[in-house]
C-alpha positions as CSV (number, residue, x, y, z in Angstrom):
1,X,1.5,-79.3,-40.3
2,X,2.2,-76.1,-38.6
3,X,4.1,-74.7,-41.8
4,X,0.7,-74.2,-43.8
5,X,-2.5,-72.5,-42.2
6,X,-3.1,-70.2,-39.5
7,X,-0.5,-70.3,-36.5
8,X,-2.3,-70.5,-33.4
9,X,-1.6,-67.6,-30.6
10,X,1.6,-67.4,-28.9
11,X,-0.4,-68.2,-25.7
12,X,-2.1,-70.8,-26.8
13,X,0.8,-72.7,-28.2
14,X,2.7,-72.2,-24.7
15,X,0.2,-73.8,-23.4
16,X,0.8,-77.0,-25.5
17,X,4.8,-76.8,-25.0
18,X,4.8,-76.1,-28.9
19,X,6.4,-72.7,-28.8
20,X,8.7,-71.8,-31.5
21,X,12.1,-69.8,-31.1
22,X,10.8,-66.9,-32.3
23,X,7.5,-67.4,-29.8
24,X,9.7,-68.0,-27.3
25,X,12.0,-64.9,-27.8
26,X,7.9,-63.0,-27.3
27,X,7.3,-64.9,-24.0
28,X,10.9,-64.6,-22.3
29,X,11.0,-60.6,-23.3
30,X,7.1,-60.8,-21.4
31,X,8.4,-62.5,-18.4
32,X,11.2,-60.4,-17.9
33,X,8.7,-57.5,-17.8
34,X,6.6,-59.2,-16.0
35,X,6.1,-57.1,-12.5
36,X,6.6,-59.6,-10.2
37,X,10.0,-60.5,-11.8
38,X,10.7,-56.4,-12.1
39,X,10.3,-55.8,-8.4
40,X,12.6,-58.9,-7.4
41,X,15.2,-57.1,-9.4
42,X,14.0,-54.0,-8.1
43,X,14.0,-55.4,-4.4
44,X,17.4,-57.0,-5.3
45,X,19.3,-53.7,-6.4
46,X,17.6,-51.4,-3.4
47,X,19.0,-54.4,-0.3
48,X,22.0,-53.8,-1.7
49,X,22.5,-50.6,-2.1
50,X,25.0,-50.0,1.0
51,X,26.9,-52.4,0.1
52,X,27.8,-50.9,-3.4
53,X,28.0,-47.3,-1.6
54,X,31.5,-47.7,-0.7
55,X,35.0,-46.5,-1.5
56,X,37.9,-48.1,-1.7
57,X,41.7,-46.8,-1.8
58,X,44.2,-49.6,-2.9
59,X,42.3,-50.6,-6.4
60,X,40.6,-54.1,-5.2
61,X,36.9,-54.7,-4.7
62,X,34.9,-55.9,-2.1
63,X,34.6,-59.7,-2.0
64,X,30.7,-59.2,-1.7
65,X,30.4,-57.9,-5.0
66,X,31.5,-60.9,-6.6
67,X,29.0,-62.9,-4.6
68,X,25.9,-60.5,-5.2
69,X,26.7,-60.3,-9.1
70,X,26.5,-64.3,-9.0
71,X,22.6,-64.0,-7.1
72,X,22.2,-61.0,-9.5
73,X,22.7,-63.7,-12.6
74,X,20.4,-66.5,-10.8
75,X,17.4,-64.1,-11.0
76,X,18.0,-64.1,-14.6
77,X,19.0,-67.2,-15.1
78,X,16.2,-68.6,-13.1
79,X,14.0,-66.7,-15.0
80,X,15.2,-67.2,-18.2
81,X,14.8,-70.9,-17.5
82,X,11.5,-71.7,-16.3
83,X,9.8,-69.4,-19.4
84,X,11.8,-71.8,-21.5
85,X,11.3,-74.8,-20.0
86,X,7.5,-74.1,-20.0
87,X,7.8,-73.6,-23.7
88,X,9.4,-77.0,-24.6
89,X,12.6,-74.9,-25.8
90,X,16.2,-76.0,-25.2
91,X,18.0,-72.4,-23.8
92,X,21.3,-73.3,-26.0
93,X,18.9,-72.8,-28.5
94,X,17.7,-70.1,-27.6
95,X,20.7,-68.5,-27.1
96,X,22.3,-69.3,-30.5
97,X,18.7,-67.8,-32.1
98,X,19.7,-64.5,-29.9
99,X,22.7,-63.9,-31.3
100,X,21.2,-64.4,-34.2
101,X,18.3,-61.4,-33.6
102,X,20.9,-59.2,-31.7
103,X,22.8,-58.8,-35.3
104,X,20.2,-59.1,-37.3
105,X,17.9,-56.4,-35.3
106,X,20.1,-54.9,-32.7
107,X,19.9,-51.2,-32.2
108,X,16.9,-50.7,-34.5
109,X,13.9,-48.5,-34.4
110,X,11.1,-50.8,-33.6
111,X,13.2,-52.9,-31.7
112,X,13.4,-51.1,-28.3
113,X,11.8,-54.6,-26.2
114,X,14.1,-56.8,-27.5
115,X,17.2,-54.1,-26.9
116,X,16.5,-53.5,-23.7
117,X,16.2,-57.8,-23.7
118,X,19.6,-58.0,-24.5
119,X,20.8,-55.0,-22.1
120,X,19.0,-57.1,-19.2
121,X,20.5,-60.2,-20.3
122,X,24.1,-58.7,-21.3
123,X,23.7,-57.3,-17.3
124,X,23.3,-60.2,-15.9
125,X,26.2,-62.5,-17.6
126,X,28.8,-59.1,-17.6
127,X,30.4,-58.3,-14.1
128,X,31.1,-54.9,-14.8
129,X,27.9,-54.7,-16.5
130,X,26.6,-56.1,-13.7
131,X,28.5,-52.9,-11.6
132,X,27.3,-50.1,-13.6
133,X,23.9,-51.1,-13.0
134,X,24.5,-51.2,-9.0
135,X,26.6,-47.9,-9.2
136,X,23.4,-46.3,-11.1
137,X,20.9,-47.1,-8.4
138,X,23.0,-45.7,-5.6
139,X,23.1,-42.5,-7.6
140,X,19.4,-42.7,-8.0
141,X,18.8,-43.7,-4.5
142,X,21.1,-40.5,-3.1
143,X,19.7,-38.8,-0.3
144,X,21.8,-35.9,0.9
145,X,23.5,-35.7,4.0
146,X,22.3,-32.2,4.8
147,X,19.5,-31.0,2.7
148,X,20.3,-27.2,3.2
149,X,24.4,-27.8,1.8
150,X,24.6,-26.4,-1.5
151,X,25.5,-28.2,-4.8
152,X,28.5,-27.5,-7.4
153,X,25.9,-27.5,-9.9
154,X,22.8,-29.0,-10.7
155,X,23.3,-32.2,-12.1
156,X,26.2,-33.0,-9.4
157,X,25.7,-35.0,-5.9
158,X,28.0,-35.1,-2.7
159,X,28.4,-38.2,-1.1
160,X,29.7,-38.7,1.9
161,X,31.8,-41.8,2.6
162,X,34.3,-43.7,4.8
163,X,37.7,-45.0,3.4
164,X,40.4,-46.7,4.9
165,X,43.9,-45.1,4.3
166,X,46.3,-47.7,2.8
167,X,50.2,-48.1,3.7
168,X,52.3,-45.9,2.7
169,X,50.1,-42.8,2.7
170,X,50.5,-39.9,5.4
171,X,49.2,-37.1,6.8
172,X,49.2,-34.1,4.0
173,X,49.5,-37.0,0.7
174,X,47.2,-37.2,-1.9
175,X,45.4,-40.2,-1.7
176,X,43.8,-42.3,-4.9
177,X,40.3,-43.8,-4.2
178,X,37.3,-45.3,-6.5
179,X,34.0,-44.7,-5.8
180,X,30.6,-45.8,-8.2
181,X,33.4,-46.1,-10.5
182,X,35.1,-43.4,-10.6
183,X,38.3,-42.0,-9.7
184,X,38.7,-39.3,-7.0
185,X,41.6,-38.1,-5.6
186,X,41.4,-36.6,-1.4
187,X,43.8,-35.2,0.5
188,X,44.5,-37.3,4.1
189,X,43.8,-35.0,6.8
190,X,47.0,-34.5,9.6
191,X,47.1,-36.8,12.2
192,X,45.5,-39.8,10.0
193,X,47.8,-42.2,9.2
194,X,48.0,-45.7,7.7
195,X,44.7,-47.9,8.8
196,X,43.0,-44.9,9.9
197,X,39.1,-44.3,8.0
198,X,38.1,-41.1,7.0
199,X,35.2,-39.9,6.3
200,X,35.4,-37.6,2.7
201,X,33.2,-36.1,0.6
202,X,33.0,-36.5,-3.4
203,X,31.2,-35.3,-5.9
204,X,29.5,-37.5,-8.4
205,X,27.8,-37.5,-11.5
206,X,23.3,-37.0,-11.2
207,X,21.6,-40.6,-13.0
């Protein structure tokens, strides 16, 4: 009777598929900072940096994005599924003892694993989520065009990007684009017209 006596360790009990939810909740925060798992994100997010480094001027999103957010959540699905498994733990179970923790210890001092857990996890099901975490290594990841050009300010980077200018908009217009994000506003050079990409630059927020 494993209510009465000493538990055994969480490592031994894994071992014997006998691992509890709360053992399991130990063992899936592990594996998800286990290295190798950390550097497949890590790997992940840096391939696809040029494809998240890109502006757009009509409001829609590249097609891609949707299809790298569903390999995004795979990594973490896969993950998540395999520690469980190994564990003898049914993941709707799991799941419904997450919610559970998340408003029971969410936000928490002593609870920084299992936040950062849930931000990981919350990441991976949440496609703009999923976008603020792509946007965020492009920043970190900027190298600037030309190292001598001088910054606004200190905590502000210049990237230069190409856009496409969408119908209706002419040489001399103000022109609405989105990049990492954010909404800039450029001014299309003369003799650009509909069709035509532009290379601008914008400033954007440090990491």
């Amino acid at each position: 009777d494993r209510r009465g006596g000493p538990r055994a360790p969480v490592t031994a009990l894994h071992a014997m598929g006998e691992v509890d939810l709360p053992s399991a909740l130990n063992l899936v925060i592990e594996s998800f900072q286990d290295p190798k798992f950390t550097a497949q994100v890590e790997e992940f997010t840096n391939i696809n940096i040029p494809a998240f480094a890109v502006a757009t001027a009509d409001g829609s999103q590249p097609l891609d994005w949707t299809f790298q957010f569903k390999k995004y959540k795979k990594l973490y699905e896969d993950q998540l599924t395999k520690t469980l498994s190994s564990s003898g733990v049914e993941v709707t179970d799991f799941m419904t003892y997450l919610e559970q923790c998340s408003q029971a210890y969410g936000g928490q001092p002593g609870y920084e694993h299992f936040d950062a857990l849930m931000v990981s996890l919350t990441a991976s099901e949440d496609y703009e989520r999923f976008l603020q975490v792509m946007f965020a290594v492009v920043r970190e990841n900027w190298v600037p065009e030309d190292s001598a050009a001088l910054l606004p300010a200190p905590d502000v980077q210049l990237h230069e990007v190409d856009v496409v200018i969408p119908e209706g908009v002419g040489p001399g217009m103000a022109m609405n684009i989105e990049y990492l994000g954010l909404a800039h506003q450029v001014v299309v050079p003369e003799g650009c017209f509909a069709g035509t990409a532009i290379r601008v630059t914008l400033q954007v927020p440090g990491p």
